[in-house]
C-alpha positions as CSV (number, residue, x, y, z in Angstrom):
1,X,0.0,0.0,0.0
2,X,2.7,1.8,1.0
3,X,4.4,1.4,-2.6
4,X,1.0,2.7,-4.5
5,X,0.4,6.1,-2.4
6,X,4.6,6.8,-3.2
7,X,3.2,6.3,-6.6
8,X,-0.4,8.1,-7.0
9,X,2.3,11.2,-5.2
10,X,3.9,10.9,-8.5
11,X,3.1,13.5,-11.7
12,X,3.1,10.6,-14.1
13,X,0.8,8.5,-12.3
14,X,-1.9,11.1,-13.5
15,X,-1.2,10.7,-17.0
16,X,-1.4,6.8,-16.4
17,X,-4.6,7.0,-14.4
18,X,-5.8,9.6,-17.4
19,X,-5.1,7.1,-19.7
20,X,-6.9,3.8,-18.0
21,X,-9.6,6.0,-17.4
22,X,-10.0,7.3,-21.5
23,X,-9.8,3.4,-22.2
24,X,-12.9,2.9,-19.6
25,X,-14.8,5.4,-21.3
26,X,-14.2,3.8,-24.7
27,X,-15.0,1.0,-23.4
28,X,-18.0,2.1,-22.4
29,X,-18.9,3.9,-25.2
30,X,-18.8,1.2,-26.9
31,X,-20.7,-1.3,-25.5
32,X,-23.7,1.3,-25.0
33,X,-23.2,1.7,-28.8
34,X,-23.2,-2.4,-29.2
35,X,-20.0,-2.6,-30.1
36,X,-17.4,-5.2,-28.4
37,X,-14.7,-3.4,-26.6
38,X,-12.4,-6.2,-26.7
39,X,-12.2,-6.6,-30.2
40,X,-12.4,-3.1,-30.7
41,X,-9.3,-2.8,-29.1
42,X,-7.6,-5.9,-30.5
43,X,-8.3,-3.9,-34.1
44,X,-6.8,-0.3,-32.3
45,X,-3.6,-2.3,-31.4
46,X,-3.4,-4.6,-34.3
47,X,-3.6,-1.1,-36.7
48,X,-1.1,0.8,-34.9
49,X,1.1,-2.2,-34.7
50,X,0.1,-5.1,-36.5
51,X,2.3,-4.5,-39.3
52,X,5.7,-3.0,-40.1
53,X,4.3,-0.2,-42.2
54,X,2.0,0.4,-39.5
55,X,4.6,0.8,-36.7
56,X,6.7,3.4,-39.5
57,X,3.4,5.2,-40.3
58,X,2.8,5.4,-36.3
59,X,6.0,7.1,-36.1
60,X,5.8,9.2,-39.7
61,X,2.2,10.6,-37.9
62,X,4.4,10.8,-34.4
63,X,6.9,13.1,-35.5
64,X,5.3,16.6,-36.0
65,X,2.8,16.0,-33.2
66,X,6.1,15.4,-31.0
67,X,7.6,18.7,-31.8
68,X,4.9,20.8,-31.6
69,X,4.0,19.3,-28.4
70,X,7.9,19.9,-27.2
71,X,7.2,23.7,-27.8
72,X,4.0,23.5,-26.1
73,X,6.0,22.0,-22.9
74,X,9.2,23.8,-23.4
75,X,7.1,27.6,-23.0
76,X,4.6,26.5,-20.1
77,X,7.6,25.5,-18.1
78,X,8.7,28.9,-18.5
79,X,5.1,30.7,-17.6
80,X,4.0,31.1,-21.3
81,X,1.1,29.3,-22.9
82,X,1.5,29.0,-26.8
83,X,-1.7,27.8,-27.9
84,X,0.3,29.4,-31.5
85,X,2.0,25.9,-32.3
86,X,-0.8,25.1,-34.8
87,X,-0.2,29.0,-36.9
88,X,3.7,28.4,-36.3
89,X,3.4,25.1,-37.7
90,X,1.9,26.4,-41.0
91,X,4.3,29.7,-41.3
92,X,6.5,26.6,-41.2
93,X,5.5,25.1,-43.8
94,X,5.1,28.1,-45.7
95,X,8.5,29.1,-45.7
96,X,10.0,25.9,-46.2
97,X,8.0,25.3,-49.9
98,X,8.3,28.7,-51.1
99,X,12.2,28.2,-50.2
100,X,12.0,24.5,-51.8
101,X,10.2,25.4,-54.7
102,X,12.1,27.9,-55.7
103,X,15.7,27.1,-55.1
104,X,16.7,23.8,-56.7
105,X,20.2,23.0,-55.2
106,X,22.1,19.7,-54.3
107,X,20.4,17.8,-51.6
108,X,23.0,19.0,-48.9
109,X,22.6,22.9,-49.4
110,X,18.8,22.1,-50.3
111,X,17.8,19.7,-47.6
112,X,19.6,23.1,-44.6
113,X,18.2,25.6,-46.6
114,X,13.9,24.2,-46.6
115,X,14.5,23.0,-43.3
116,X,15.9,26.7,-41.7
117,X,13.2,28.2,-43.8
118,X,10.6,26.8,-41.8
119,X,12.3,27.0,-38.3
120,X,12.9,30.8,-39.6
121,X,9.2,31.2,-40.0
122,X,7.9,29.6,-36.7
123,X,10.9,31.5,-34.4
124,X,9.6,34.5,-36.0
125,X,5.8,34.3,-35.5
126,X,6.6,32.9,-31.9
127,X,8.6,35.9,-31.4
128,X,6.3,38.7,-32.3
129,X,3.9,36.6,-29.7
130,X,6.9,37.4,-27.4
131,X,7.3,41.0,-28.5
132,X,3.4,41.6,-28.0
133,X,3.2,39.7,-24.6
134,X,6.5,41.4,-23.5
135,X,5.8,45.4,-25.1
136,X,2.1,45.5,-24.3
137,X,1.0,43.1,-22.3
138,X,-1.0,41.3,-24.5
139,X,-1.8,37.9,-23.4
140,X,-0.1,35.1,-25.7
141,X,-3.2,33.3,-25.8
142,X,-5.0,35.9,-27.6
143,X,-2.3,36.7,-30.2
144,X,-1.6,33.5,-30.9
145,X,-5.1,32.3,-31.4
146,X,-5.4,35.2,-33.9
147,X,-2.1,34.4,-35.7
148,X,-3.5,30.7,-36.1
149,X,-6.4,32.1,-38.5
150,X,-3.7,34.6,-39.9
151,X,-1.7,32.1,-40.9
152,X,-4.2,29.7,-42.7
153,X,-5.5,32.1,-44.8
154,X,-2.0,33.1,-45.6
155,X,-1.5,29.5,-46.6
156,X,-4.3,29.8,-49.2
157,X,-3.3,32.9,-50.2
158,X,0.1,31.3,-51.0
159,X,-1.2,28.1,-52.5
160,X,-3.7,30.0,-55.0
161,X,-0.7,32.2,-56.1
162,X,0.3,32.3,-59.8
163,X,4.1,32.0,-58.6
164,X,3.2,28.9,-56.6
165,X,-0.1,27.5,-57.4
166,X,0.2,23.9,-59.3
167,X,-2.4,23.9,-62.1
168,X,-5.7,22.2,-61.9
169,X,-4.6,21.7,-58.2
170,X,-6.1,22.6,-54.8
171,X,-2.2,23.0,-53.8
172,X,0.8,24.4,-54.6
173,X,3.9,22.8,-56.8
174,X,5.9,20.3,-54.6
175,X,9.3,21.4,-53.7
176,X,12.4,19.9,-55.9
177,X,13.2,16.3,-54.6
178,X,16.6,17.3,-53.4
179,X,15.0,18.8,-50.6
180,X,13.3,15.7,-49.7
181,X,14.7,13.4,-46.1
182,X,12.5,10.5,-47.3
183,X,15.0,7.6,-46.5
184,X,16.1,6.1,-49.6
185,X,13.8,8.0,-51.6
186,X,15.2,7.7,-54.9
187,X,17.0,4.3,-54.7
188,X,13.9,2.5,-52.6
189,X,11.8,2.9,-56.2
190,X,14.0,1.1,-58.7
191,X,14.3,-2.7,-59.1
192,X,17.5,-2.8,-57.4
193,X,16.1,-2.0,-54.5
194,X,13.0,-4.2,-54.9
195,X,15.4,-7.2,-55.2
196,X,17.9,-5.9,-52.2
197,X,14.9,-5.9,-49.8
198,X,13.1,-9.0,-51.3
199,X,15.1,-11.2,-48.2
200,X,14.1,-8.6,-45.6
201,X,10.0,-8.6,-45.5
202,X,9.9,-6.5,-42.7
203,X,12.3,-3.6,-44.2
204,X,11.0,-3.5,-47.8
205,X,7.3,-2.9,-45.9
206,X,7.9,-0.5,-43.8
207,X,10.4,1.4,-46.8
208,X,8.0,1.0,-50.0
209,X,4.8,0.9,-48.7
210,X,5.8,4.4,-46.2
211,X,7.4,7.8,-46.2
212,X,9.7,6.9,-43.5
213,X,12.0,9.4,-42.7
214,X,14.7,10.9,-40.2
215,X,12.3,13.3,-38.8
216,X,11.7,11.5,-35.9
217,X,15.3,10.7,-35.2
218,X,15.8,14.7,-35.3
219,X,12.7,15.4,-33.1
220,X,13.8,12.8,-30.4
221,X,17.2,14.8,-30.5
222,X,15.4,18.2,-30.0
223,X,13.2,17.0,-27.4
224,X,16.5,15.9,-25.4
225,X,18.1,19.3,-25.9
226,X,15.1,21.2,-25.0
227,X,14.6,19.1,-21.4
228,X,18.8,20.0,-21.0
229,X,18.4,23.4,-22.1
230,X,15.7,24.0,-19.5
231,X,17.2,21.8,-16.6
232,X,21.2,22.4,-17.2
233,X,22.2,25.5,-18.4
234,X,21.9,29.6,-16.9
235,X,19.5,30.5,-20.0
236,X,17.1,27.6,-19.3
237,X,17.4,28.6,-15.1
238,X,16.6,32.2,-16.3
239,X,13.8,31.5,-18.3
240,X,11.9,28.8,-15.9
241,X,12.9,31.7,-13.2
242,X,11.0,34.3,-15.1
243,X,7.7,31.6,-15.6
244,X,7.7,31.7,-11.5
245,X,7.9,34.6,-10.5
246,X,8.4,38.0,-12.9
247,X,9.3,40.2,-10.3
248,X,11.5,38.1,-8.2
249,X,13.3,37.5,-11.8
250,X,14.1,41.0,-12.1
251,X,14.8,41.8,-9.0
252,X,18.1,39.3,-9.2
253,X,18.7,40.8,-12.7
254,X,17.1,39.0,-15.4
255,X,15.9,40.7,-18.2
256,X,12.1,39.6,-18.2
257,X,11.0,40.7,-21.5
258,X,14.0,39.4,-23.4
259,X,13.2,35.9,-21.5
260,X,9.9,35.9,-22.6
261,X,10.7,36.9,-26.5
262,X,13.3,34.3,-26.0
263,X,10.7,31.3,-25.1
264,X,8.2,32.5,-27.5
265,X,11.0,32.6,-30.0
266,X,12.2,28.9,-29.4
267,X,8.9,27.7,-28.8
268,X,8.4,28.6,-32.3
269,X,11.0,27.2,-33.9
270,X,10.5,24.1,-32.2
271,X,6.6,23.9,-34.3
272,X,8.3,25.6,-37.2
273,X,10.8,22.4,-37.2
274,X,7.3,20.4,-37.6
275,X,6.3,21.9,-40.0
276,X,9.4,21.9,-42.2
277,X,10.0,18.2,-41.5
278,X,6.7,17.3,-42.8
279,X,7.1,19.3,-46.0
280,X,10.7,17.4,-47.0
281,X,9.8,14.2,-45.7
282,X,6.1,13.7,-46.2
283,X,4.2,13.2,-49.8
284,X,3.3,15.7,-51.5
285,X,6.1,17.6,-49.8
286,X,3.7,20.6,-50.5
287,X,1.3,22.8,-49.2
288,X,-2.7,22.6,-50.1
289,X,-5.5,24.9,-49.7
290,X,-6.8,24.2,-45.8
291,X,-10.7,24.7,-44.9
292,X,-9.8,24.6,-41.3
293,X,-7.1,24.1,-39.4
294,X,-4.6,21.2,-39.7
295,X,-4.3,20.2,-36.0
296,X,-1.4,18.9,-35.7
297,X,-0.7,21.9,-33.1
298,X,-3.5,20.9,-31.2
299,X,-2.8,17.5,-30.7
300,X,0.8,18.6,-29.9
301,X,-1.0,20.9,-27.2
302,X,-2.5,17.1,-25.9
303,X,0.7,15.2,-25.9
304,X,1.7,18.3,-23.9
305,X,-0.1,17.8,-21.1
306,X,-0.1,14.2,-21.3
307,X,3.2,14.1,-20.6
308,X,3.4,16.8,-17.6
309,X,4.5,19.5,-20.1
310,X,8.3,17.4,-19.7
311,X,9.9,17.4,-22.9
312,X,11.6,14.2,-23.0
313,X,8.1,13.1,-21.4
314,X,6.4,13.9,-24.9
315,X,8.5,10.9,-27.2
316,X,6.2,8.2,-25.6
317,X,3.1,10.3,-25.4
318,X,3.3,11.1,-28.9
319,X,3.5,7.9,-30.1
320,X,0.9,6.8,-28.2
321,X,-1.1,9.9,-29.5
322,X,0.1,9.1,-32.8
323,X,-1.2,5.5,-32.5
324,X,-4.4,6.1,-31.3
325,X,-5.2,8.4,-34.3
326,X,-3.8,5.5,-36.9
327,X,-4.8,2.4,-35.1
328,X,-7.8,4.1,-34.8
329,X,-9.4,3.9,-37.9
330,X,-9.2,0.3,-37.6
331,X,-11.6,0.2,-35.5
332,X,-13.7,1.8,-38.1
333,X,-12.9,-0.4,-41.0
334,X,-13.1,-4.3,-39.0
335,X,-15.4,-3.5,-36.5
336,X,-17.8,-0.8,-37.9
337,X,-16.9,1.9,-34.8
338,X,-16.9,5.2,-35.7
339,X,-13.7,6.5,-35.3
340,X,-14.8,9.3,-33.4
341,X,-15.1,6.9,-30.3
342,X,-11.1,7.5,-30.6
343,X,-11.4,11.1,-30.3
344,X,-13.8,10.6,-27.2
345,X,-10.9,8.8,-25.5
346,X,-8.9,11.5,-26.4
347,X,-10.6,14.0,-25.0
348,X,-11.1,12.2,-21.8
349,X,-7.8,11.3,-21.3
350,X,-6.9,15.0,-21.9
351,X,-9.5,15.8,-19.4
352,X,-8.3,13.9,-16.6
353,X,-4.8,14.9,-17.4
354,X,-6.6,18.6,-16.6
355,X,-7.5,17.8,-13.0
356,X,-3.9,16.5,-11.5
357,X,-5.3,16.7,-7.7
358,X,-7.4,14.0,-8.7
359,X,-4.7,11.6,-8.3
360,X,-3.6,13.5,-5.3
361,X,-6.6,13.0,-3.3
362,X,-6.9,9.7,-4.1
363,X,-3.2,9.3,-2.6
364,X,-4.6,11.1,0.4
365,X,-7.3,8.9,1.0
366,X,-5.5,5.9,1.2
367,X,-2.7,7.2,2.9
368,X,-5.9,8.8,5.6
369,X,-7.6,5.0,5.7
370,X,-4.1,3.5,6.2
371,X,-3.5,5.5,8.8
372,X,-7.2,4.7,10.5
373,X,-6.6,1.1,9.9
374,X,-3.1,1.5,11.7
375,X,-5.1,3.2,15.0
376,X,-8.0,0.9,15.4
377,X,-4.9,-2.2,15.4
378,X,-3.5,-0.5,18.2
379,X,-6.5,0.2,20.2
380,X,-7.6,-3.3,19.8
381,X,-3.9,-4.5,21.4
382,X,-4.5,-5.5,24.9
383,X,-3.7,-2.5,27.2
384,X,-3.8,0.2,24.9
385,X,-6.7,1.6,26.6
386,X,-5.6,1.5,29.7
């Protein structure tokens, strides 16, 4: 007993509780709806993993949801909000085609070149967030929101361009294949390849049949950095100083505005790498006209606060996100569910993420009844009440 209120005291036994309890509610939900839960699952799991090009497109889905949800985490532990990561994720992607569509250069100027584009375009819309929070006191979640809608429409203004727009399209013209990170991406297609990976089932699945690429490898890297940046070094003391307590911050010296441009700034550039990484290593390494928004800042807000706004914390709760979303639609296709019973446990296991004292409490009540348990033994010992 002992061992389980040490662990209910614990920040990631809410996100594990959250996450038993989103299942229950599916679970739920579905038997109301005269589904089977089991086998309901069994299809969720055998989507997301069942096969190797499901495990790759798992992680493919994983990686932009990862990084926008490391800037999420990375300004809340500084005091800011960036509910932004969604807009900076598009200015992302932006940049990065206009730069990869325009310039066609050898893969290893190209490949920098897109990628810094996009970075370039989220630092800088998370930066004016900065400047506006910082100059007028204008609350981040306000601007942000606004730049979200900003940057869509900018998006279709972009796409529908004569410079850009691909004829008899909805999007614009793909950037030049030297600024694509798809592994193999030339060499997978030919027969060589074919033939090379005819021995290894497992590889030629999850290669042909997938747009596997590093970007997960470099947003697993970032993540790391960002959790030693904030936990290591003066700037990342400085900035999680300023998040506390503003005025104690300046009273030891540290510039409070230029902390909180600074998050904002790499906040952004953390959702701008999203989006850049998705336009080099995700078909059609393009940009399309978008009727609403894309999301994939949203859900990075979830994985967020699934994993207690930690950094590193968001690797496993992305793919988890990730493979909910996939495996989901398995559910749809064998069992007839509709897939919004996935989004349901979603939002519930983002709910109960939202009330943290829940888990708190229940440690107290155990620890309150253990201690009860404890004092009625002792009065029941002969002499204790003399």
């Amino acid at each position: 007993m002992n061992a389980v209120i040490k662990f209910l005291k614990k920040p990631i036994a809410s996100s594990l509780l959250a996450i038993l309890v989103g299942f229950i509610v599916a679970a739920v939900v579905l038997a109301v709806a005269g589904y089977d839960p089991i086998g309901s699952f069994a299809a969720l799991f055998q989507g997301a993993l069942g096969k190797p090009k499901y495990i790759a497109n798992v992680i493919i889905k994983a990686t932009p949801i990862l990084l926008t949800g490391v800037g999420v985490a990375f300004a809340f532990q500084t005091g800011l909000f960036n509910i932004g990561a969604e807009g900076q994720y598009i200015a992302a992607t932006i940049l990065s085609s206009i730069v990869g569509i325009t310039l066609d250069l050898p893969a290893v100027l190209e490949i920098p070149l897109v990628i810094l584009a996009g970075v370039a375009g989220g630092a800088a819309l998370g930066a004016f967030i900065g400047f506006l929070k910082a100059r007028f006191g204008i609350h981040e979640v306000i601007t942000s929101i606004m730049t979200n809608w900003i940057m869509l429409y900018l998006c279709n203004f972009v796409v529908m361009s004569d410079a850009f727009h691909k004829p008899n399209s909805t999007s614009a013209l793909p950037i030049h294949s030297s600024g694509y990170i798809t592994i193999l991406h030339e060499w997978k297609t030919t027969d060589a390849a074919v033939d090379a990976l005819a021995g290894v089932p497992w590889l030629r699945e999850a290669l042909l049949k997938t747009d596997l690429n590093a970007g997960f490898i470099i947003a697993v890297l970032v993540a790391v950095a960002e959790s030693i940046l904030l936990a290591r070094t003066k700037l990342g003391y400085e900035l999680r100083a300023v998040g506390y307590n503003k005025d104690a911050a300046l009273f030891a010296g540290i510039p409070v505005n230029r902390s909180i441009v600074l998050c904002m700034l790499i906040s952004g550039a953390v959702c701008g790498l999203a989006g850049a990484l998705n336009i080099t290593g995700i078909a059609p390494h393009t940009i399309t006209l978008l009727a609403a928004q894309e999301g994939y800042g949203f859900n990075g807000l979830s994985v967020a606060f699934i994993a207690g706004c930690s950094c590193v914390g968001c690797i496993p709760a992305s793919l988890l996100f990730s493979g909910l979303i996939y495996g989901g639609m398995s559910v749809q296709q064998v069992m007839g569910a509709p897939s919004d019973i996935i989004n349901i446990m979603i939002g519930t296991i983002v709910f109960f993420i939202a009330l943290p004292a829940v888990t708190r409490r229940i440690a107290e009540w155990l620890e309150r009844r253990q201690e009860a348990k404890a004092a009625a033994g002792d009065a029941a010992l002969p002499g204790k009440e003399a």
